[in-house]
N, C-alpha and C positions, 0 to 999 in steps of 0.2 A: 845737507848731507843726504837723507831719506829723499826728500821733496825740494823743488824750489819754490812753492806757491807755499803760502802757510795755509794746508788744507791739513784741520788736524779733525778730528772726531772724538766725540767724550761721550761721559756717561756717568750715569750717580743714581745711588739710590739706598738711601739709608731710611734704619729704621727706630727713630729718636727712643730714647726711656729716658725717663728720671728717679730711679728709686730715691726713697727715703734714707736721707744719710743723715746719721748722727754724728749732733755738734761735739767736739773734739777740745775746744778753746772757748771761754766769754769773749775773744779777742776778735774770731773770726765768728761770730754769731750777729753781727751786723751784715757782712759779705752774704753769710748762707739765707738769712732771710733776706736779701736781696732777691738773690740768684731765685729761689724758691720762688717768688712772686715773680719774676720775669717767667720763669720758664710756665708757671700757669697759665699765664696770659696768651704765652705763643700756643699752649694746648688748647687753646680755646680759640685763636686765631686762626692758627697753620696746625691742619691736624694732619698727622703723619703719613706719609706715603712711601710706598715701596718704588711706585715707577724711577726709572732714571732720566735725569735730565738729557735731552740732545740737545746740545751749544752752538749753535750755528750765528754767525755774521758775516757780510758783507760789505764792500767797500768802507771798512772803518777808517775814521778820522780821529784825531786826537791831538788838543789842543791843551799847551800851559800860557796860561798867560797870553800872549799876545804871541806866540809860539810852536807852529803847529809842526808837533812833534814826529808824526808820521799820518799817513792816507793813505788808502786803497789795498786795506786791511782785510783777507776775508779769511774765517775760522770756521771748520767743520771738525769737532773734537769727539773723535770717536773710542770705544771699547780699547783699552791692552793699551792705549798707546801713552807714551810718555814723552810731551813737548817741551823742547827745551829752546825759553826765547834769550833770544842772544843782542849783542850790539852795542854800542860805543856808551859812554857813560852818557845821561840824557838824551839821551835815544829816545826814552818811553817807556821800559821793558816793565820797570813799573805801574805806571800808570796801565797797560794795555791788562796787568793783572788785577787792578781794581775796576777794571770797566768789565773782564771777565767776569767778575764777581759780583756785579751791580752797584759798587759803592758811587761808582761815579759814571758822568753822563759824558757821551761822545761827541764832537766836534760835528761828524755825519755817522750817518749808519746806525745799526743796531745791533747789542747783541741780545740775542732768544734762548730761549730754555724752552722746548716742544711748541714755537711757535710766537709763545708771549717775551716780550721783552724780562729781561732779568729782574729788570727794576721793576716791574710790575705784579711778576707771579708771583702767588700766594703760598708755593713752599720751595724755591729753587735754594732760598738759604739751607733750609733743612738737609737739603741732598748733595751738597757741597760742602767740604771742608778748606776753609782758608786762614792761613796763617803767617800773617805778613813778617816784613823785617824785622818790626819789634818784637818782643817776647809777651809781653803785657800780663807781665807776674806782679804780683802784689809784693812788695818786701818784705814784709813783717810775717807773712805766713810762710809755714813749712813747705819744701817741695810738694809732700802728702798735698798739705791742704790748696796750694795754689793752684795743681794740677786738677782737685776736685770741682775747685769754684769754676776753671774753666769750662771742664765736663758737663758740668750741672748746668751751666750759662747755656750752653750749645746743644744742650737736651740729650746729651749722650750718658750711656754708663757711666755710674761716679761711686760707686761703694769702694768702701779700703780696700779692699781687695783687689780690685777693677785696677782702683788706681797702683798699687804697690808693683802690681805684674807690670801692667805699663813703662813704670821707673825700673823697673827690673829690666824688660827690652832694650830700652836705652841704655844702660850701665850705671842705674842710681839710686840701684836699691839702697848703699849702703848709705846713703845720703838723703834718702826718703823724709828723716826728719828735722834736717838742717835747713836753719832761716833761708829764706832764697837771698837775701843779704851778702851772707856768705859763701854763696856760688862763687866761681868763676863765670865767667862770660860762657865760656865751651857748655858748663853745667844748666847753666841756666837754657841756653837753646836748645840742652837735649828735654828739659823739664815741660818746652815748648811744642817741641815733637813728638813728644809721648802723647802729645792728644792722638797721632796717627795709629798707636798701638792697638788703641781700644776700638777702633773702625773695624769692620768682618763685614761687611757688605759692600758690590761694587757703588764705589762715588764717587764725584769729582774732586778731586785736591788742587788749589790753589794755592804753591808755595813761593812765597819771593824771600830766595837765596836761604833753602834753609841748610844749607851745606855753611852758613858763616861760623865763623868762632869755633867748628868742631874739630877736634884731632884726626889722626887717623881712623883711629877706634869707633868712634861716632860718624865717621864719613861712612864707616861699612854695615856698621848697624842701619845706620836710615838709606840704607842699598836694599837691605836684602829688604827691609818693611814696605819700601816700595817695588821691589819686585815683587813680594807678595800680593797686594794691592793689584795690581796690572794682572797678575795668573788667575786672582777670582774676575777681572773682569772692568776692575776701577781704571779709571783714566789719570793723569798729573798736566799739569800744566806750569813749569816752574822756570824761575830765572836762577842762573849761579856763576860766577865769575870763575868757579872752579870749574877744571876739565871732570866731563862725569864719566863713567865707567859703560862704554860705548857698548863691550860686549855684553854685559850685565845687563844694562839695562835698554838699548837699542831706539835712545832717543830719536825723533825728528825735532830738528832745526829748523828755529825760526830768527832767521837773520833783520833785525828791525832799521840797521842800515840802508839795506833795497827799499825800504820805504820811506825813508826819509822826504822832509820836505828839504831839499838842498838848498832853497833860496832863504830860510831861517837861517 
C-alpha cells in the first residue's frame, strides 16, 4: 500500500523500573518471588538504556521444517511507523515476528538491533515490547495481580496503581479483581494489552494479532494507544487478520505472499 519493498524503519527505547510491590495473596507469593529474582538478575545483566533500537535486515530467510516459508526479506523499521505484515495463513507472518524479536534464528540473513544481531545484544529485549498470540496469564490470579507479574517479569512499572489505570485504558477496571479464570477470551487479551498502557517512552512493539478476541470497544481503545505510541516516536510491527483503521493509524504493508518460496 505505503511501499512495495518491505523497508520498514523502527525504534525503541525504554526505560526498565521495578518498584517494590506488595504481596497481595500467599497464593501469588511464590509468582512475586519469582519475578523479583529474575528481574534482579536481568538488573545486573542488561542494565538499562535509553538508546533506541534501529532494526534493520536483509535478504531474510525463513524456514519451518523442511519448509522454507519466505526469502529475500529486508526490514528497515523506522520512527512513527506502523507495519502491518500481512499474507495467506502459513505464510510466516508469525514466525518473521519471532525472528523480529530474536526468539528464533533465520534460514539466511540477520536481523540487527544498532548493528548487532538481535540475538546477541545485551538489551534489545529491554527496548522492545512483544506480546505474542497467546496471553500468558496465570489462571488463578486476579487481572490486578496477573497483569503485575507480567510488568514485573519485563522490568516495567507494576505498583497498584500502575496497574489499575492500565485495566482502566482497556475497559477493566471494573474487573480488576476477578480470577482471570473468569474472563472471557475478549477480557483476557485486553488484560494482555494493557502491558502497552504503562509504555511512555518511544519502543519497539511486537504484536501478533493483538486485535483477536476483542470487540469493537477494545478494537478502538488499542487504536488510539497505539496511535499514541507512534506520536511520541515508538514504532509497531504487527500481524491482524482484521482490516486496521488505514486513516487512524496509516499502516505500511507487508505483503509475505511476494516472498514466498512457491516451489514449497
Amino acid at each position: 500500500m505505503r511501499q512495495p519493498a518491505a523497508t520498514i524503519r523502527g525504534l525503541g527505547g525504554l526505560r526498565p523500573e521495578s518498584p517494590t510491590l506488595q504481596l497481595q495473596s500467599d497464593a501469588c507469593q511464590p509468582l512475586r518471588l519469582f519475578a523479583t529474582l529474575f528481574v534482579n538478575h536481568r538488573a545486573l545483566t542488561s542494565p538499562p538504556t535509553s538508546a533506541a533500537p534501529q532494526l534493520t535486515a536483509a535478504q531474510l530467510a525463513c524456514r519451518r521444517g523442511t519448509r522454507l516459508l519466505f526469502k529475500d526479506l529486508s526490514l528497515d523499521v523506522g520512527a512513527g511507523q506502523i507495519v502491518w505484515v500481512r499474507g495467506h495463513n502459513g505464510r510466516g507472518k508469525t514466525s518473521l515476528l519471532r525472528l523480529a524479536a530474536g526468539l528464533s534464528t533465520p534460514e539466511h540473513g540477520e536481523v540487527q538491533s544498532d548493528g548487532v544481531s538481535v540475538r546477541r545484544s545485551p538489551d534489545y529485549r529491554d527496548r522492545l515490547v512483544y506480546i505474542g498470540h497467546a496471553n500468558a496469564l496465570k489462571e488463578d490470579l486476579t487481572a490486578t495481580e496477573a497483569l503485575e507479574f507480567l510488568l514485573r517479569v519485563h522490568r516495567r512499572p507494576c505498583a497498584v496503581k500502575t496497574v489499575h489505570a492500565a485495566l482502566e485504558r482497556v475497559g477493566l477496571h471494573s474487573r480488576r479483581n476477578a480470577p482471570v479464570r473468569t474472563l472471557s477470551q475478549g477480557q483476557r487479551r485486553r488484560v494482555a494489552l494493557a502491558r502497552l498502557a504503562v509504555e511512555s517512552t518511544p519502543s519497539l512493539w511486537i504484536l501478533d494479532e493483538p486485535f483477536d478476541a476483542l470487540d469493537v470497544d477494545g478494537v478502538h481503545r488499542l487504536n488510539l494507544i497505539m496511535k499514541e505510541h507512534t506520536a511520541r516516536g515508538g514504532s509497531i510491527v504487527l500481524t491482524s487478520h482484521l482490516l486496521l483503521d488505514s486513516e487512524l493509524l496509516a499502516p505500511i504493508e507487508i505483503d509475505l505472499d511476494r516472498y514466498a518460496d512457491l516451489r514449497g
